[in-house]
SEMAR-472614 format. One record per residue: residue number from 1; residue in three letters; x, y, z of N, C-alpha, C, O in turn. Coordinates in steps of 0.2 Angstrom, whole numbers, plus 5000, padded with zeros to 4 digits. Each point is the difference from the previous one (the first is absolute). Layout:
% residues N
i|aa|n.X|n.Y|n.Z|ca.X|ca.Y|ca.Z|c.X|c.Y|c.Z|o.X|o.Y|o.Z
NUM|ALA|X|Y|Z|X|Y|Z|X|Y|Z|X|Y|Z
...
This chain:
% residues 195
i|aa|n.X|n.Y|n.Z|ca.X|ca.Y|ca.Z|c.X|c.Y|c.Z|o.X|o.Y|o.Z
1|UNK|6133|5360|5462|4994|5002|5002|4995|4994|4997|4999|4999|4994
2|UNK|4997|4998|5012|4993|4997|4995|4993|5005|5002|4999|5003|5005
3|UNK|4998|4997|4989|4993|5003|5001|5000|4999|4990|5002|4996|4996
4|UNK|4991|5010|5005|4997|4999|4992|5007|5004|4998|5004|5004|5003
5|UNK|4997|4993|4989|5003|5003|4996|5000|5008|4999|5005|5003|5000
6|UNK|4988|4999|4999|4999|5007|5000|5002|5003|5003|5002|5005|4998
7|UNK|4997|4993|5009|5001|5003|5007|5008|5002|5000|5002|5006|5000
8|UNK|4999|4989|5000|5010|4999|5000|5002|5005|4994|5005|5004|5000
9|UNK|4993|4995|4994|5003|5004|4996|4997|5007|5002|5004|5005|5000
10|UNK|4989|4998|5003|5000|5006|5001|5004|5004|5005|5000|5006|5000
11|UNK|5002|4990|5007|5004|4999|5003|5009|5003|4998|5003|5005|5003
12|UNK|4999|4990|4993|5007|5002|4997|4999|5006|4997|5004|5004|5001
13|UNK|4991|4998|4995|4997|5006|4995|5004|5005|5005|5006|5003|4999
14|UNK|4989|4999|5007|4999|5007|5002|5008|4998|5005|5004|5005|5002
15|UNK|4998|4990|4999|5009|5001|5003|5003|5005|4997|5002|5006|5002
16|UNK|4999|4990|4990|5006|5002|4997|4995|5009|4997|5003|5005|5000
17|UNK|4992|4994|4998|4996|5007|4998|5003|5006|5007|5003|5005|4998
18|UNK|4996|4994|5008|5000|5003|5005|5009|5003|5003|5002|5005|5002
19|UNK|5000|4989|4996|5007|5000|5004|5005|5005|4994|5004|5004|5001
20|UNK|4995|4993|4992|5005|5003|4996|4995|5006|4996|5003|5003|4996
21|UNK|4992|5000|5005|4997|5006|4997|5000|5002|4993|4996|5004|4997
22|UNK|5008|4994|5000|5002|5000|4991|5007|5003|5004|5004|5003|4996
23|UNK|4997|4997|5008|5006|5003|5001|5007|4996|4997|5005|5004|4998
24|UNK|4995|4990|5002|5004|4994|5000|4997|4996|4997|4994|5000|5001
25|UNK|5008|4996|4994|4995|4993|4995|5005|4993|5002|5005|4998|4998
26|UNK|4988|5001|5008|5003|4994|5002|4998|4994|4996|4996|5001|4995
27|UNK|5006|4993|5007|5001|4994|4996|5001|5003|4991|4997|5002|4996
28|UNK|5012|4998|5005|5001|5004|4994|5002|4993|4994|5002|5002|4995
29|UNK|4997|4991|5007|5001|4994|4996|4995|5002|4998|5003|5001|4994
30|UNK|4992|5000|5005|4995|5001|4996|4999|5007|4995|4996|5000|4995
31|UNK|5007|5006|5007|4998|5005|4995|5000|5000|4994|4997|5005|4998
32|UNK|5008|4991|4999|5000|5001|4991|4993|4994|4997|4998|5000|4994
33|UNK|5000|4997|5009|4993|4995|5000|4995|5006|4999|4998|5003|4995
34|UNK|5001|4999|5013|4997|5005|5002|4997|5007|4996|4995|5001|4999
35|UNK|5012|5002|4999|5001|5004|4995|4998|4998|4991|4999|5004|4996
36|UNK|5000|4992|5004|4996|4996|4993|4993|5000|5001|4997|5003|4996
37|UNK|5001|4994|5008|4993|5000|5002|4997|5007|5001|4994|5001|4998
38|UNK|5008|5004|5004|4998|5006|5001|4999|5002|4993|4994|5001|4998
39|UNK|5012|4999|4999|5000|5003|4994|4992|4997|4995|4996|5003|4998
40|UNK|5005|4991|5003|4994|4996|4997|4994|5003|5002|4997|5002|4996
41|UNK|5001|4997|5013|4994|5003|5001|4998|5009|4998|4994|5001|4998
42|UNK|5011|5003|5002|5000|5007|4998|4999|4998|4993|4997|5005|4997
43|UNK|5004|4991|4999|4999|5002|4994|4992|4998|4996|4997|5003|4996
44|UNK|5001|4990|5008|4995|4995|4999|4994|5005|5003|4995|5001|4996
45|UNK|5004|5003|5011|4996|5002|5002|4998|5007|5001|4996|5003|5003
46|UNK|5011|5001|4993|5002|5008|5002|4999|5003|5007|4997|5005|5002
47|UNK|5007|4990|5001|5000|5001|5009|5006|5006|4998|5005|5000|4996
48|UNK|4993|5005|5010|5006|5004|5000|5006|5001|5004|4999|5001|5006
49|UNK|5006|4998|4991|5003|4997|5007|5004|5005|5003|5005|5002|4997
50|UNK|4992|4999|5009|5001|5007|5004|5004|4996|5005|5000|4994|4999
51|UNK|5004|5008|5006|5006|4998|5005|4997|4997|5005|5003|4995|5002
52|UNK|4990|5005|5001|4996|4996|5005|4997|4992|4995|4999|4994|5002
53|UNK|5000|5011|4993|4996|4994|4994|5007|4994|5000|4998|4994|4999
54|UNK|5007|5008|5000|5005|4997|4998|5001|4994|5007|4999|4994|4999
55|UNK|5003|5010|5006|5001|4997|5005|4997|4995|5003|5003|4996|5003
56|UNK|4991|5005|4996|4992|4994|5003|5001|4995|4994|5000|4995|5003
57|UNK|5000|5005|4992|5000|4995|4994|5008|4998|5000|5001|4994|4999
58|UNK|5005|5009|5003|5004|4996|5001|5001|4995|5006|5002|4994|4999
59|UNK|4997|5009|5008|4997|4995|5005|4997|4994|4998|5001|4994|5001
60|UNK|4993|5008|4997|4994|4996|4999|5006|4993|4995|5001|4994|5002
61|UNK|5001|5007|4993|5001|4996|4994|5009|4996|5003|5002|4995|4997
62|UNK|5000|5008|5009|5004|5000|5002|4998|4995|5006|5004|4996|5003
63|UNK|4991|5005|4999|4999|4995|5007|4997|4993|4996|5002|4995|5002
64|UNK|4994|5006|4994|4998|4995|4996|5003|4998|4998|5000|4994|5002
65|UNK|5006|5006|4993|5007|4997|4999|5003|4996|5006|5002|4994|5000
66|UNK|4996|5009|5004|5008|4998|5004|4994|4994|5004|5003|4995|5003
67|UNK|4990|5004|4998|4995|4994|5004|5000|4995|4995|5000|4994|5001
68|UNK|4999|5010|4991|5000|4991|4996|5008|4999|5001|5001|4995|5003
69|UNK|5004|5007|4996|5007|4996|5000|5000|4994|5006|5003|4995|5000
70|UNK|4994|5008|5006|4998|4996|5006|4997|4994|4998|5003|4995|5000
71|UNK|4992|5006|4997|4996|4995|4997|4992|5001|5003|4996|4996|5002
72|UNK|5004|5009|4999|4992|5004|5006|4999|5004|4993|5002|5005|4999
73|UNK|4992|4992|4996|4994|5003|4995|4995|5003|5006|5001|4999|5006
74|UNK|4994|5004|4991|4994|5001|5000|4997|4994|4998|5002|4997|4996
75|UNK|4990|5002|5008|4998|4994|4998|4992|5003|4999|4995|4997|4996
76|UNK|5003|5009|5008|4994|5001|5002|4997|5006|4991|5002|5006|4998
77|UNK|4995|4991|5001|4998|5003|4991|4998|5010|5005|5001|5000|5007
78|UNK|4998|5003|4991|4999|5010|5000|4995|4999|4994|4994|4998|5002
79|UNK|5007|5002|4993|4995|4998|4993|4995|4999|5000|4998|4996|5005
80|UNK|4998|5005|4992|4992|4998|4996|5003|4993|4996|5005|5001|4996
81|UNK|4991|4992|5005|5003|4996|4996|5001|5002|4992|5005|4998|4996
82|UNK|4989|5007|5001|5000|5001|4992|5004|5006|4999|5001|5004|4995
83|UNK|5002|4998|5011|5004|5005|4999|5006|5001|4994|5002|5005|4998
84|UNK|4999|4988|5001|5007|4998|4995|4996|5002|4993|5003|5004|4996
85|UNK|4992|4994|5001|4997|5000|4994|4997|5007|4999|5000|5003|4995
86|UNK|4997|4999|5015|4995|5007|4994|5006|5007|5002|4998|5006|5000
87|UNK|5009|4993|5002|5002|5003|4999|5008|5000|4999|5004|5001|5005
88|UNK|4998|4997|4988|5007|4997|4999|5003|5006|4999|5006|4998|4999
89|UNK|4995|5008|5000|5003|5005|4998|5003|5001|5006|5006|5002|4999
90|UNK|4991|4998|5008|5003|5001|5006|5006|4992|5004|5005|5000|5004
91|UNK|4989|4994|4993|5004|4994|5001|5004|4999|4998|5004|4998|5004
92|UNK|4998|5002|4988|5005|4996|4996|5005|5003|5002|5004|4996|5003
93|UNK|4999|5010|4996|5006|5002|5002|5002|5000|5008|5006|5001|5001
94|UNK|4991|4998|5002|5003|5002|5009|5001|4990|5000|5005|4998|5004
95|UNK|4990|4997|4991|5003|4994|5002|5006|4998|4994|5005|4997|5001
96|UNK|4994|5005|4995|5008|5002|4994|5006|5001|5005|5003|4995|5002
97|UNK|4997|5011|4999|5005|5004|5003|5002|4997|5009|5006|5001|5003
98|UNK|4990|4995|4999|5003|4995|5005|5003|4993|4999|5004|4998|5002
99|UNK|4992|5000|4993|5003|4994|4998|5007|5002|4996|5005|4999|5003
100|UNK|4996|5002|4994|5003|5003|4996|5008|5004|5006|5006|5002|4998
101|UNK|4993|4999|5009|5004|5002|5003|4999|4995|5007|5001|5003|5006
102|UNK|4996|4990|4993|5000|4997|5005|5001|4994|5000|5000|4997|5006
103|UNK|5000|4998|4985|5000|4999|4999|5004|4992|5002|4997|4994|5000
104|UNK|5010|5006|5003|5004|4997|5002|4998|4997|5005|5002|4994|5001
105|UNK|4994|5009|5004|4996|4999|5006|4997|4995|5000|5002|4996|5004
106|UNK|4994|5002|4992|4995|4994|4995|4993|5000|5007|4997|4995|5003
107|UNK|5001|5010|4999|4995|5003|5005|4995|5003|4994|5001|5004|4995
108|UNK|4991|4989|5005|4995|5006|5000|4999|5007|5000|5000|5003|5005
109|UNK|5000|5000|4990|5001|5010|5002|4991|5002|4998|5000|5006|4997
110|UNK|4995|4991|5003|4993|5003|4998|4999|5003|5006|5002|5005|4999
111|UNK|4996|4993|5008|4999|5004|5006|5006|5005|5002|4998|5005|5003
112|UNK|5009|4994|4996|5004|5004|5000|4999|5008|4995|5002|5005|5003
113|UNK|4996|4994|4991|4998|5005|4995|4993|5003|5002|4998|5006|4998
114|UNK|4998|4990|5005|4993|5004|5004|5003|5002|5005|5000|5007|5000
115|UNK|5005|4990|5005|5001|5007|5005|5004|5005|4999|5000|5005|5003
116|UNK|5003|4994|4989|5004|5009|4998|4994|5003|4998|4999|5005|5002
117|UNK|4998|4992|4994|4994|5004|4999|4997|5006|5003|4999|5006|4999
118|UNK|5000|4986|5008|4995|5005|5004|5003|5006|5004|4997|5004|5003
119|UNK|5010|4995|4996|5004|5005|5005|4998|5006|4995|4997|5004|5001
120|UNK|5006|4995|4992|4998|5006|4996|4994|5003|5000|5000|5006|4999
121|UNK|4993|4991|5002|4992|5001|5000|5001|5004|5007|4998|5006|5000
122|UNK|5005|4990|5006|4999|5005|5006|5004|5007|5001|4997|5005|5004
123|UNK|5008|4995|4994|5005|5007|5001|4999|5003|4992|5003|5002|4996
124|UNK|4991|4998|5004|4997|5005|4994|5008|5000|4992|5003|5004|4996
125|UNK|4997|4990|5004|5005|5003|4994|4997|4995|4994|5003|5000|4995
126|UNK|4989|4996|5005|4997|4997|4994|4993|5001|5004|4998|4998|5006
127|UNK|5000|5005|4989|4989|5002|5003|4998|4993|5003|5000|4995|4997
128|UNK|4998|5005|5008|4997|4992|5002|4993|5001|5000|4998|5005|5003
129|UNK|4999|4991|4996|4992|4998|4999|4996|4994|5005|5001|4995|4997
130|UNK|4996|5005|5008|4999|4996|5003|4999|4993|4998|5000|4996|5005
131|UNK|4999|5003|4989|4999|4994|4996|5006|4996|4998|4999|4994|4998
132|UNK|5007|5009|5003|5005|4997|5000|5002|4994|5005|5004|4996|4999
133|UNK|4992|5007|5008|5004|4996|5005|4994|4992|5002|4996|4998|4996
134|UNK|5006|5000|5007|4998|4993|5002|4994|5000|5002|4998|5006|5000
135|UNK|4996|4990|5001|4993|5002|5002|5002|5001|5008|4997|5005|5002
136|UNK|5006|4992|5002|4999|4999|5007|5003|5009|5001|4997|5004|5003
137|UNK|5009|4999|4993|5005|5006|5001|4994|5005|4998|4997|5004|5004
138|UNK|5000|4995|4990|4996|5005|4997|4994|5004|5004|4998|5006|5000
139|UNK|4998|4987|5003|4997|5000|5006|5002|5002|5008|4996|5001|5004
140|UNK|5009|5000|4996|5003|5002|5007|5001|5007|5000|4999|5004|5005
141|UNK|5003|4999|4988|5002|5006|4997|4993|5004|4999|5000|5006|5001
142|UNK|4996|4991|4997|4992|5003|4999|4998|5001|5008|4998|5006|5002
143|UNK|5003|4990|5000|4997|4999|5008|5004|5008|5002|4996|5004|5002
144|UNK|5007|4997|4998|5005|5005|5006|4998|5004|4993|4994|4999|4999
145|UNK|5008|5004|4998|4995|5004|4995|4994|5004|5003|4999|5006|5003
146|UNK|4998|4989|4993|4991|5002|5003|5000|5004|5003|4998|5006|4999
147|UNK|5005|4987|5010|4997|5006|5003|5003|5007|5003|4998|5004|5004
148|UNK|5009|4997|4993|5001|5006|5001|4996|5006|4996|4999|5006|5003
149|UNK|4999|4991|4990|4997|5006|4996|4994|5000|5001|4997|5004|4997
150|UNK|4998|4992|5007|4996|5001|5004|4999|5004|5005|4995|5003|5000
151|UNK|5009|4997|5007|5001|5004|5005|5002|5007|4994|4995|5004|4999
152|UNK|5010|4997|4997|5000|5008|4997|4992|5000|4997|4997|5005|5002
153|UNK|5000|4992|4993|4995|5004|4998|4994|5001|5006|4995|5003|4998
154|UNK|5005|4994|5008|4994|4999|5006|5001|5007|5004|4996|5004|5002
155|UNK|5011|4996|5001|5001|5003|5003|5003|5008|4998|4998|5004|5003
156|UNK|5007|4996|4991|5002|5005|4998|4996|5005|4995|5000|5006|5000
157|UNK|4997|4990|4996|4997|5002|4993|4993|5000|5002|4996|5003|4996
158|UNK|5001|4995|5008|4993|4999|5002|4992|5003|4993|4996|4997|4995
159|UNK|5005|5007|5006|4994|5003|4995|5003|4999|4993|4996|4999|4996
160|UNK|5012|5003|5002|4999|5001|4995|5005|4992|4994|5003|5001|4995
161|UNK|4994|4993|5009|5006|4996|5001|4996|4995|4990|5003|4997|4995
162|UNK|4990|5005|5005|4997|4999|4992|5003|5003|4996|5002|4997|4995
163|UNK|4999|5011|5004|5003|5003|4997|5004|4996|4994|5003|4995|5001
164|UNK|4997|5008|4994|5007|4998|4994|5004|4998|5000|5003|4995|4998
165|UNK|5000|5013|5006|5008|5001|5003|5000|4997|5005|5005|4997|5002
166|UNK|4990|5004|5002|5003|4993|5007|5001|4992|4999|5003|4996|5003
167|UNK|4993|5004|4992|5002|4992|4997|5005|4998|4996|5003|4995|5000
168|UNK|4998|5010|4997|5008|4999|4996|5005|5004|5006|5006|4998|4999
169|UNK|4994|5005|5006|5006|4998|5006|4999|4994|5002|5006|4997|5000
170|UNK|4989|5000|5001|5001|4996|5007|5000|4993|4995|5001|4995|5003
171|UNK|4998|5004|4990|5004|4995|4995|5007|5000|4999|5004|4995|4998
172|UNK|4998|5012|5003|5008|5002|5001|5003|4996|5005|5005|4996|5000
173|UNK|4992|5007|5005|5002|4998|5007|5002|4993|5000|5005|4998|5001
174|UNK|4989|4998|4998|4998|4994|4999|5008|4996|4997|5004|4997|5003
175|UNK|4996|5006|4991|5006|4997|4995|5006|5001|5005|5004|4995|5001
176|UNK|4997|5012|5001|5007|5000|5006|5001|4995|5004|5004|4996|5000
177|UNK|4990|5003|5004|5001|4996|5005|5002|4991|4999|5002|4996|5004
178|UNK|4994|5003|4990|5002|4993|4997|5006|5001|5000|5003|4995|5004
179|UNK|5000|5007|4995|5011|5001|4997|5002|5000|5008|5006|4998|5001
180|UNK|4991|5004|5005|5002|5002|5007|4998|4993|5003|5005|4996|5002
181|UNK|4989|5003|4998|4998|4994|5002|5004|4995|4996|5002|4994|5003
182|UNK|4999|5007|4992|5002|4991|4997|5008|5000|5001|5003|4994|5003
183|UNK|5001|5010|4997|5006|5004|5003|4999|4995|5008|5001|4994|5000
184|UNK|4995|5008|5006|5000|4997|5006|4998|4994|5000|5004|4996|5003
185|UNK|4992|5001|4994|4999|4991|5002|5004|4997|4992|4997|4996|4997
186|UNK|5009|5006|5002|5004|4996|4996|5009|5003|5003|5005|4998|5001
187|UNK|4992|5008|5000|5012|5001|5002|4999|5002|5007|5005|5002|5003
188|UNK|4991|4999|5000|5000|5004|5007|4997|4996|5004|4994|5002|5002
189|UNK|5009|4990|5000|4999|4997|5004|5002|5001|5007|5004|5003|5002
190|UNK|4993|4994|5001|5004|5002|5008|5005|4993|4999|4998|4995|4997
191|UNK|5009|5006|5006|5004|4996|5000|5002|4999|5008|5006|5000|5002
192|UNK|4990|4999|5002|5000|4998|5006|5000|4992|5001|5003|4997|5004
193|UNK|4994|5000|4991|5000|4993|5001|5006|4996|4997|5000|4994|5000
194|UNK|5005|5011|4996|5006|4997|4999|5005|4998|5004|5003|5004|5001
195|UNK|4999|4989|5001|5005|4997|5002|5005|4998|4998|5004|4998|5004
């Protein structure tokens, strides 16, 4: 396949996610790898790892295995550039814990360790903060935001949309749809353009 990296890996993602259901663990060269890093992310970030949760992070770290072995990184930064300094408690162990099992490969892993990140940010399994991501991503994620929490406080909330409690929903609202929207213009690309 050529196209974007992302594209292709989100592509193989939803195959092997789709086709094997947690039913089967496919690319099983990889699961004792696999199975290490699990243990590390459940440990570093108290994800819980539930049989869906299981599944989507083994795919995920299993199709990313098997593209760098290719020699196909990520190249495209997900990250806020000061993201490494104003948040190492989130960075240090996810770029530790790749290098440290990818090492042999001798592949750049900083944009590789932002896209596990952002997969953990978007599948709700590490709180994500719009400041984490890129100005061009951040901005795209604010844009689709907005104006959906606009249309709910204009049209649905009308009179009562100043209120307290309607401002602390629709701040709420606000934070969901960042994790939905940043979810879409980072892993739910359209793969029509791949050949």
């Amino acid at each position: 396949m050529i196209g974007p990296e992302m594209q292709i890996r989100q592509f193989v993602f939803e195959i092997y996610y789709s086709y094997f259901n947690g039913i089967e663990k496919p690319l099983a060269l990889f699961q004792e790898t696999v199975d290490q890093m699990l243990v590390t992310m459940r440990d570093q970030f108290q994800i819980n790892l539930l049989p869906t949760t299981i599944t989507k992070l083994e795919t995920y770290l299993k199709v990313q295995s098997l593209r760098l072995r290719g020699k196909n990184a990520l190249t495209a930064p997900l990250l806020a550039p000061d993201f490494k300094t104003q948040q190492p408690q989130l960075w240090q162990p996810v770029l530790s814990m790749l290098t440290t099992n990818y090492q042999l490969l001798r592949i750049p892993l900083e944009v590789e360790a932002e896209g596990l990140l952002t997969f953990l940010f978007t599948e709700s399994y590490v709180p994500l903060e719009i400041d984490y991501l890129t100005p061009d991503l951040k901005n795209g994620v604010s844009q689709k935001t907005g104006q959906f929490v606009s249309k709910v406080e204009h049209v649905l909330m009308k009179d009562e949309a100043h209120s307290e409690q309607a401002q602390n929903i629709l701040a709420n609202l606000a934070h969901d749809l960042d994790q939905i929207h940043a979810k879409h213009l980072t892993f739910l690309h359209r793969t029509n353009n791949l050949y």
